[in-house]
C-alpha positions in Angstrom: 16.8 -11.2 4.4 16.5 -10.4 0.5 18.0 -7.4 -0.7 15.2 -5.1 -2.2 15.0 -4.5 -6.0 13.1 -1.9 -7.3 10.2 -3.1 -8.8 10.4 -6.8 -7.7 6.7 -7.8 -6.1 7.0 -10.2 -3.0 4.5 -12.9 -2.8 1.2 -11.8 -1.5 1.4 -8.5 -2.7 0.8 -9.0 -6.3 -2.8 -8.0 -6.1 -2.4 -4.7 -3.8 1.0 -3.4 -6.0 -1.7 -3.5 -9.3 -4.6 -2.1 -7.2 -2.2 0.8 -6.0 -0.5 1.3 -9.4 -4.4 2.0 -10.9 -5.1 4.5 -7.8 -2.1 6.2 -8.2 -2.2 6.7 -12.2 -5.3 8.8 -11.7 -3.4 11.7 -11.0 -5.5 13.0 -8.3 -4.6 15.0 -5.7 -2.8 13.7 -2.2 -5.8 13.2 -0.2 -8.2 11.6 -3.1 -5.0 9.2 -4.0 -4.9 8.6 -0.2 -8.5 7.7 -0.6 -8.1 5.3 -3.6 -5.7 3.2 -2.4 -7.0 2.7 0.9 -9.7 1.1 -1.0 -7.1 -1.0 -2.5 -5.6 -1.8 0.6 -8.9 -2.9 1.9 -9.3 -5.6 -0.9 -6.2 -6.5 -0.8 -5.0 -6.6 2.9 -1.8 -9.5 3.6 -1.8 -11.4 5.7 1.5 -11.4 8.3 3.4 -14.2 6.1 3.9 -11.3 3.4 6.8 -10.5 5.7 9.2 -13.0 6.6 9.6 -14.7 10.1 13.1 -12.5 10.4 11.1 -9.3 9.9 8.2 -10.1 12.3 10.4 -10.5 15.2 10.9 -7.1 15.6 13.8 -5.3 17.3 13.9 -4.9 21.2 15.0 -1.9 20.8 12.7 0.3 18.4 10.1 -0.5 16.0 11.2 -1.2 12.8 10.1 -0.7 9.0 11.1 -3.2 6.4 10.6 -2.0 2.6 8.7 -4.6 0.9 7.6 -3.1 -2.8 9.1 0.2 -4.0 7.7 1.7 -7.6 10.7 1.3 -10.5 9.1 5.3 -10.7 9.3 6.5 -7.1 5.7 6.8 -7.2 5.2 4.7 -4.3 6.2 2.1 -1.9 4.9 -0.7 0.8 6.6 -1.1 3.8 5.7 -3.5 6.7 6.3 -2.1 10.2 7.1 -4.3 13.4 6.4 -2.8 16.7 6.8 -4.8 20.3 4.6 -4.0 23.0 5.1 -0.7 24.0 6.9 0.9 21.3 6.2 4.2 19.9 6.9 7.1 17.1 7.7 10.6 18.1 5.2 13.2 17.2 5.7 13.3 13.3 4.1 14.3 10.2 5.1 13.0 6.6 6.5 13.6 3.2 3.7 12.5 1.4 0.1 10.5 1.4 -0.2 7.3 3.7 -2.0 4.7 4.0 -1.9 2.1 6.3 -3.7 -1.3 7.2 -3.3 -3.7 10.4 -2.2 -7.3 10.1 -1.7 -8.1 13.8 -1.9 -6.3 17.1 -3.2 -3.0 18.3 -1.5 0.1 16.9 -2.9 3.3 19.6 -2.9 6.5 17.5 -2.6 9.9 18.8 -4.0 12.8 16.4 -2.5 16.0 16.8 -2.6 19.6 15.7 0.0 22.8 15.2 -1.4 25.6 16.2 1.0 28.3 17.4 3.9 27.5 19.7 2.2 23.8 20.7 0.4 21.0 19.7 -3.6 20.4 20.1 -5.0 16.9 20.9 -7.1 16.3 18.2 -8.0 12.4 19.1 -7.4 8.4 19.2 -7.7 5.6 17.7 -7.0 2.2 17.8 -6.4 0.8 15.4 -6.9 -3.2 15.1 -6.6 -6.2 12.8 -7.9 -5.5 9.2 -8.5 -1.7 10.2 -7.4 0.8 7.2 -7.1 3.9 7.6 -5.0 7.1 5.3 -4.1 10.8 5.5 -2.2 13.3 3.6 -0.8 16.2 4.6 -1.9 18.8 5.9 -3.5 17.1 8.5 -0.9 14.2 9.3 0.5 14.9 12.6 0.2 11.8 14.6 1.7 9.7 16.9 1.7 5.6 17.1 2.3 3.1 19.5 1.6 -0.8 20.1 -1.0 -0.4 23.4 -1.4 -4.4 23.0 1.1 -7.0 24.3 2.1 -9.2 21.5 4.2 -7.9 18.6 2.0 -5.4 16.2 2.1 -5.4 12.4 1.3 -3.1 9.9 1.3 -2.3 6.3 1.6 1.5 5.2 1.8 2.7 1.6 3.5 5.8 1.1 3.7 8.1 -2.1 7.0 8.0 -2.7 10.0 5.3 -2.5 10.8 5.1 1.1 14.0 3.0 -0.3 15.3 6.4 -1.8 14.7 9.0 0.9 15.0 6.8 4.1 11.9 7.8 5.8 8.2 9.0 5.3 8.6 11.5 8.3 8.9 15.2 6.9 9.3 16.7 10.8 9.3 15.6 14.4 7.6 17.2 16.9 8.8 18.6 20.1 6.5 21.1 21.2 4.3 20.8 23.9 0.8 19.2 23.8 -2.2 20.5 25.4 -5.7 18.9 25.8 
């Protein structure tokens, strides 16, 4: 697998890195930029080849995030997730915007909500092939699994360099849900 350089645009994701780069110069705030580039990602969805047949085949063990683009500016990066059948997040929330689109699979969302000492239901999605979807925080607790039985795919954009800071989750959750 390639070593990541900051800055360096894989093939396939020309388009989407200058689409992203436009929404994100605006200078709007989280949940307007979240908008804007999930317009971008929209027009400029990969296809699964934009990662490389190492990365699609998952881990057995855990779902897995491969950082495909990162900003030379930490402004933002695109990472490609790989989840197997069955695998899932913990209740989290993030850092920042995200935006994500699906190449392959079925990614089940959970939507949640703090409220005092436990977590509210707040709704579902699933989420399939070419599906875009983007949130910022407040507002981003959420939980995601692959409900399908072949290996799921998924491109998220987040706004900041995932390669710098390690992950896009701010917290995990732990408390309990009710309906």
């Amino acid at each position: 697998m390639a070593t990541l350089v900051r800055g360096d645009v894989r093939p396939g994701l020309q388009d989407l890195v200058t689409g992203v780069r436009g929404a994100v110069d605006r200078h709007v705030g989280w949940r307007e930029t979240a908008l804007l580039v999930a317009g971008e990602l929209r027009r400029h969805l990969p296809t699964p080849d934009v990662m490389t047949a190492e990365e699609r085949l998952g881990d057995p063990d855990h779902y897995q995030c491969h950082t495909l683009y990162a900003a030379p500016d930490g402004a933002f990066s695109i990472v490609g997730l790989v989840w197997r059948p069955g695998q899932i997040t913990p209740i989290h929330d993030h850092v920042t915007w995200c935006v994500f689109g699906v190449l392959q699979g079925v990614e089940h969302e959970e939507l949640f909500v703090h409220e005092g000492d436990h977590l509210l239901s707040a709704g579902v999605n699933d989420n399939m092939p070419g599906d875009v979807s983007g949130f910022a925080p407040p507002g981003d607790i959420h939980r995601v699994r692959n409900s399908g039985d072949i290996t799921a795919l998924s491109i998220h954009i987040y706004g900041t360099d995932i390669s710098r800071i390690d992950s896009s989750v701010r917290r995990v959750y732990e408390l309990p849900v009710r309906g």
